[in-house]
VEXVEX-993579 format. One record per residue (C-alpha): chain; residue in one letter; residue number from 1; y, z, x. Coordinates in steps of 0.5 Angstrom, whole numbers. Layout:
! residues N
A  A  NUM  Y  Z  X
...
END
This chain:
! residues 403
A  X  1  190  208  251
A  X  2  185  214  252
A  X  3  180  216  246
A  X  4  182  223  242
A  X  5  191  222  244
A  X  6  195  223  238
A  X  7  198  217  236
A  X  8  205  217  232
A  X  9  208  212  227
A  X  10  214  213  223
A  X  11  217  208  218
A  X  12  225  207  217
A  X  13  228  208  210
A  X  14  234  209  206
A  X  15  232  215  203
A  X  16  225  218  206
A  X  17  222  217  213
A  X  18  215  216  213
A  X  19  212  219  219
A  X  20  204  218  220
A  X  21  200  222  226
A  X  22  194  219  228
A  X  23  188  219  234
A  X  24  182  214  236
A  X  25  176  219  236
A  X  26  169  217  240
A  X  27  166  213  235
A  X  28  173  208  235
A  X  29  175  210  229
A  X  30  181  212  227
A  X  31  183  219  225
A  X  32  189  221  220
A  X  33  192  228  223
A  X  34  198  228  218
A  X  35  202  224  214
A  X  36  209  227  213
A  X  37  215  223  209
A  X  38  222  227  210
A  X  39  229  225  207
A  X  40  233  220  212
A  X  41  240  220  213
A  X  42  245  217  218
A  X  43  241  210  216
A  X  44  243  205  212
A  X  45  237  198  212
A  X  46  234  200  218
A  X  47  241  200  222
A  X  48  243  206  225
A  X  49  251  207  222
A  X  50  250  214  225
A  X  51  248  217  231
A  X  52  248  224  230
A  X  53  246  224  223
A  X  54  240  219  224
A  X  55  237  223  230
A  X  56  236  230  225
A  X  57  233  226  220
A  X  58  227  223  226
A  X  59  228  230  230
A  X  60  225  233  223
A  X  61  221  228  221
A  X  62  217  228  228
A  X  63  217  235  228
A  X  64  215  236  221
A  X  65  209  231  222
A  X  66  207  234  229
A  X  67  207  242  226
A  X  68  202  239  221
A  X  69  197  235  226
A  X  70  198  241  231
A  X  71  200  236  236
A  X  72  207  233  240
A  X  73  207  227  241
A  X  74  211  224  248
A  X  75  212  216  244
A  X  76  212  214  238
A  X  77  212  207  234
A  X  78  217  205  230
A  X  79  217  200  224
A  X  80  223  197  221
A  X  81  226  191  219
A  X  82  233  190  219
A  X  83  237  185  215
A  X  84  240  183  222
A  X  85  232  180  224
A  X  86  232  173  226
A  X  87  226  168  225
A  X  88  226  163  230
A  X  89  220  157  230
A  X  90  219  153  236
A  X  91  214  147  237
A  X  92  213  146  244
A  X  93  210  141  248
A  X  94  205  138  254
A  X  95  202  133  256
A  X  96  195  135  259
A  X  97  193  127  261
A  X  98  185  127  259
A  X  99  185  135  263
A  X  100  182  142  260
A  X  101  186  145  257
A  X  102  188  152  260
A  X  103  190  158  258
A  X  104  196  157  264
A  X  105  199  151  259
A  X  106  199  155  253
A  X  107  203  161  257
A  X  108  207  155  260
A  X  109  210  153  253
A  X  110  210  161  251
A  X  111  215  161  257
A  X  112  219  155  255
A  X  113  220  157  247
A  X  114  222  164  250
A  X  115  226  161  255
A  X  116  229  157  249
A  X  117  230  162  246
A  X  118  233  167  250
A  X  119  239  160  252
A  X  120  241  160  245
A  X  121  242  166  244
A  X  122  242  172  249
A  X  123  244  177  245
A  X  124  238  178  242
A  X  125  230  181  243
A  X  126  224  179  242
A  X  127  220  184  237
A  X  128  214  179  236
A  X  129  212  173  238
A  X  130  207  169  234
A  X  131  201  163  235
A  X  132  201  160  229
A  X  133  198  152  230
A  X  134  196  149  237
A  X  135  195  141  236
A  X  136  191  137  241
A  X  137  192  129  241
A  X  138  195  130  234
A  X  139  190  135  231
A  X  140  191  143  229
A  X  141  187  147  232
A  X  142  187  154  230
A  X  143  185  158  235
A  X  144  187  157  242
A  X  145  184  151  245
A  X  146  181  154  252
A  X  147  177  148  255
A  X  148  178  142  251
A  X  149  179  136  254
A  X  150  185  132  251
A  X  151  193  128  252
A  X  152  197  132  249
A  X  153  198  139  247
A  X  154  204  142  242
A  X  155  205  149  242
A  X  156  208  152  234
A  X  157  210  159  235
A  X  158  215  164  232
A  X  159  220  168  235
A  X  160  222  175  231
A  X  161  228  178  234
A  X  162  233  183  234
A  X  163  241  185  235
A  X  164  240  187  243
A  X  165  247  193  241
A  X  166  242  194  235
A  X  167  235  196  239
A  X  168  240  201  243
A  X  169  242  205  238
A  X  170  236  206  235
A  X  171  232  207  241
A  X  172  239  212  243
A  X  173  236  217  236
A  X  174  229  217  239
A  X  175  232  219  246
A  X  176  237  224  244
A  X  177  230  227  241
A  X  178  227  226  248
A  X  179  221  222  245
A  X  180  220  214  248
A  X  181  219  209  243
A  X  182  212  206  245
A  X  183  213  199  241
A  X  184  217  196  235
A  X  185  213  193  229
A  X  186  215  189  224
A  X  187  216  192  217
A  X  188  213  186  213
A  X  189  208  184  220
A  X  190  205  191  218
A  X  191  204  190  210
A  X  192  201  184  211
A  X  193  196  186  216
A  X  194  195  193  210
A  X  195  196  189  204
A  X  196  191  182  205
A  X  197  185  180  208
A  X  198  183  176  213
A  X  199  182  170  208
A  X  200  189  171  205
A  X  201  192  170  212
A  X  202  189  165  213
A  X  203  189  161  208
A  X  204  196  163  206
A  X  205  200  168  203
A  X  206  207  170  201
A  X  207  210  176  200
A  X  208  216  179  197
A  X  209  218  186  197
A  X  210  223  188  193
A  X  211  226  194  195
A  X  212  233  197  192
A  X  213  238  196  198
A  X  214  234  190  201
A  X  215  229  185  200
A  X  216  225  182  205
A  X  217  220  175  205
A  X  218  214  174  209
A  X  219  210  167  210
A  X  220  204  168  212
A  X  221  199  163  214
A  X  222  193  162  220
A  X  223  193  169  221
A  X  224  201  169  223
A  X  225  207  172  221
A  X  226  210  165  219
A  X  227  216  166  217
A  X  228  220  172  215
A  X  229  227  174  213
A  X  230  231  180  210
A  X  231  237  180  205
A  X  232  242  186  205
A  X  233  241  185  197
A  X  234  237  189  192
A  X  235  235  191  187
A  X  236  240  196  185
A  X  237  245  190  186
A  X  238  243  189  178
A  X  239  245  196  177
A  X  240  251  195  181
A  X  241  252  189  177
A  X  242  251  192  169
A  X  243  256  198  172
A  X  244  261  193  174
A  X  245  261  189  168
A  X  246  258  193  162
A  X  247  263  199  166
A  X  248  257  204  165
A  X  249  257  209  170
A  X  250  250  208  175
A  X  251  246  213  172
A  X  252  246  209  165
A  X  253  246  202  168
A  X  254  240  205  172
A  X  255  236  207  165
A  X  256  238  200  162
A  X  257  235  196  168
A  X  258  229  201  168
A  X  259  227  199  161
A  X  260  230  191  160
A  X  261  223  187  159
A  X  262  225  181  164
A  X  263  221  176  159
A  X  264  228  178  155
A  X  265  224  177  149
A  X  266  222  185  147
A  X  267  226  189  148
A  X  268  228  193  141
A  X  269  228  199  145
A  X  270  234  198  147
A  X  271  239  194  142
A  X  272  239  195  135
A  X  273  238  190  129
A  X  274  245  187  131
A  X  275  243  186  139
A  X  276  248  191  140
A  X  277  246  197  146
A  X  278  244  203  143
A  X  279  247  210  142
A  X  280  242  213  147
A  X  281  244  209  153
A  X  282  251  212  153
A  X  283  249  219  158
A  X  284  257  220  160
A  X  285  261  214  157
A  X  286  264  213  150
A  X  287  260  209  145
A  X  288  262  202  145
A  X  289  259  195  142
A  X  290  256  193  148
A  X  291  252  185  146
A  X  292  245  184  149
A  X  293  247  177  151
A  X  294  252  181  156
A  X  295  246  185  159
A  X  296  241  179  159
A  X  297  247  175  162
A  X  298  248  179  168
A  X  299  241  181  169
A  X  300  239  174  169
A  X  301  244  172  173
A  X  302  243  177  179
A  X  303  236  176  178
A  X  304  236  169  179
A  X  305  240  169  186
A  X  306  236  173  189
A  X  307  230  170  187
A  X  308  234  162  189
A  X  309  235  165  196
A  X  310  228  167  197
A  X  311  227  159  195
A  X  312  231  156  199
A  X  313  228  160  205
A  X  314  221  157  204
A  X  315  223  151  203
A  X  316  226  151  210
A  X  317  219  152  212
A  X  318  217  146  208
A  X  319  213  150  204
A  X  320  209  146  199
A  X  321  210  149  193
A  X  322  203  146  190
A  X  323  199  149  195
A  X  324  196  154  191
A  X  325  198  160  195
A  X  326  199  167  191
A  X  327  206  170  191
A  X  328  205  178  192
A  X  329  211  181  189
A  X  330  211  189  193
A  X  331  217  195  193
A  X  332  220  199  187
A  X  333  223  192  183
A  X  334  215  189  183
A  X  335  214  195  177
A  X  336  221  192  173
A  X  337  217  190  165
A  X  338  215  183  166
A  X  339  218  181  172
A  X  340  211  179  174
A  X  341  212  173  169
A  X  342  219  171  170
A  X  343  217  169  178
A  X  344  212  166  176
A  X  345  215  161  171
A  X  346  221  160  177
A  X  347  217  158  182
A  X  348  212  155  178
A  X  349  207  159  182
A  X  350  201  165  181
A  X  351  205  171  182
A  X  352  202  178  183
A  X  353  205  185  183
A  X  354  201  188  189
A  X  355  195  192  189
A  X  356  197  199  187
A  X  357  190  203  191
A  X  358  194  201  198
A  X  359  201  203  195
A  X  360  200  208  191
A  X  361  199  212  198
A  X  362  206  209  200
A  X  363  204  208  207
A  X  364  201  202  207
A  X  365  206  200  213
A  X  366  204  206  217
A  X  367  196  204  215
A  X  368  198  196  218
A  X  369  202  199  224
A  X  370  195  204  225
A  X  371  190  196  225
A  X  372  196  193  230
A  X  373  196  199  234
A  X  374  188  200  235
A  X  375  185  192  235
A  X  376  191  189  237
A  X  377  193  182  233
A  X  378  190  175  236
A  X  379  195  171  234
A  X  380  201  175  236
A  X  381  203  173  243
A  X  382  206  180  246
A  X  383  201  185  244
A  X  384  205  191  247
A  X  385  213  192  247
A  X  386  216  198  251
A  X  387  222  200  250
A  X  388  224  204  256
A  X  389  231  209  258
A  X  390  236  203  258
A  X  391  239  208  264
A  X  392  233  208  269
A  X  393  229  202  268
A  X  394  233  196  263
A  X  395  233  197  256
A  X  396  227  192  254
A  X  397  221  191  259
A  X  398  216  186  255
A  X  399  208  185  256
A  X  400  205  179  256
A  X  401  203  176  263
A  X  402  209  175  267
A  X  403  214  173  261
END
């Protein structure tokens, strides 16, 4: 990477594509050129479910942020996360018998989870892969043991992959743009790395965003991406449900989500003195005698499914729910009326709605990517992915040693 190049990142959405052109100056800081957000079709949860659609919106999203920095830019970097992401752990290990460690041993073991990896299922890509533990003769060390003497050496990473056929199509988009996709980043590894300070990571950390067509959980803890995993489930499931049940068109179910306060205990602004839904919340349909405990019943009932996938998913990690660690809750359902207390007398954990001063930018992932792409990242494995012409050199040429 030379000094003064534009670097481009864009984001993936349902609704918008956020595009952030930035360029690292003389004195190694990094300097925004343009940040542009451009509505986005052909692209449902970061899958491409319409090639032509799709590669418009990047064409107009690109061009639109590279008129406003006066620059074009040949690759780009792209952050997503798809529902299809898998997060795969691996613990491998080595006898070292009274040796140093050297840092062949620990690429040793990089190339057998991979190995491992790639057997299990060859129908997925490495995006990410991340060191979170090393334990010499039975003890955790954080950073890599270079040197030490020792017995034994495991090696605990984590794998983030992806559909091989969904890598492709939105690789094809950039191309039919005729611009190279320099590395794929994950969604949530970006927030983290924007949103928490090095302490945070270290110590540990959970983050939910909860978007409105997907929800997406990431464990951090010594400096990983511990854990991750994305539902194709959102927040306007509990619209889609009010409509459903309560027969109400979206827009009025949308009002009602809106406004319900989530401690289901003040919530005069929307039934009457008999617990019956108001006039007002009738836009479109025929006034009729809607209960509050109806509403209450399918709010919690959604509600509690998404919050019990998420449990379930940390217990898999073993995670210890009397640790301490903070739950940070980002994305349009963070701003729900008192969800904040509701998660957190489910999890029996301290909850916090995400800090405003980064999300209010909306390009909190963009800012992370730009932290990766500049400093790199110590605990992550591959430091650089490079999706190339599936035609003319294979589709994914990953950088790490001889992986």
């Amino acid at each position: 990477m030379n000094l003064e190049d534009s670097i481009g990142l864009i984001e993936l959405g349902n609704t918008n594509l956020k595009c952030l052109i930035f360029k690292i100056n003389k004195d190694n800081n990094s300097e925004i050129l343009s940040v542009t957000t451009t509505p986005s079709d052909g692209i449902y949860n970061d899958v491409v479910v319409n090639l032509k659609k799709a590669s418009d919106s990047i064409r107009l999203a690109i061009s639109t942020a590279e008129k406003k920095a006066k620059v074009s830019l040949k690759k780009i970097n792209v952050i997503f996360e798809q529902p299809d992401f898998l997060c795969t752990r691996f613990s491998k290990h080595k006898k070292i018998d009274d040796s140093k460690i050297h840092r062949s041993d620990i690429e040793f073991l990089l190339n057998e989870g991979k190995k491992q990896l790639m057997l299990n299922d060859k129908n997925q890509s490495i995006i990410h892969i991340f060191n979170h533990n090393y334990i010499v003769d039975g003890k955790i060390f954080i950073e890599e043991p270079i040197n030490v003497f020792a017995d034994t050496l495991t090696h605990e990473m984590t794998f983030i992959t992806a559909p091989k056929n969904n890598l492709r199509n939105v690789n094809q988009i950039f191309l039919n743009c005729d611009i190279e996709i320099e590395r794929l980043i994950s969604q949530t590894f970006a927030l983290g790395v924007e949103l928490f300070d090095e302490r945070e990571l270290q110590s540990g950390v959970v983050l939910i965003n909860l978007g409105l067509k997907k929800i997406s959980l990431g464990l951090f803890k010594n400096l990983a991406l511990v854990h991750s995993i994305t539902f194709p489930i959102g927040v306007d499931h509990i619209t889609s449900d009010i409509s459903k049940v309560c027969s109400l068109n979206l827009e009025e179910s949308l009002a009602i989500r809106n406004n319900i306060d989530f401690s289901f205990e003040n919530n005069k602004n929307i039934f009457d003195e008999n617990n019956i839904l108001k006039k007002s919340f009738f836009i479109n349909s025929k006034f009729r005698k809607i209960s509050k405990d109806l509403i209450y019943k399918v709010i919690r009932a959604r509600t509690d499914e998404i919050l019990e996938m998420i449990k379930k998913q940390l217990k898999v990690t073993s995670f210890n729910f009397s640790s301490g660690m903070n739950f940070f809750l980002i994305g349009e359902g963070s701003n729900f009326i008192n969800l904040q207390e509701y998660c957190q007398n489910f999890f029996e954990l301290n909850t916090v709605v995400g800090r405003k001063d980064n999300l209010e930018k909306g390009f909190s992932a963009c800012q992370g990517g730009i932290r990766i792409i500049k400093e790199g990242w110590e605990t992550e494995a591959i430091p650089e992915i490079k999706i190339k012409n599936i035609e003319k050199v294979g589709f994914l040429r990953k950088i790490f040693g001889d992986l």
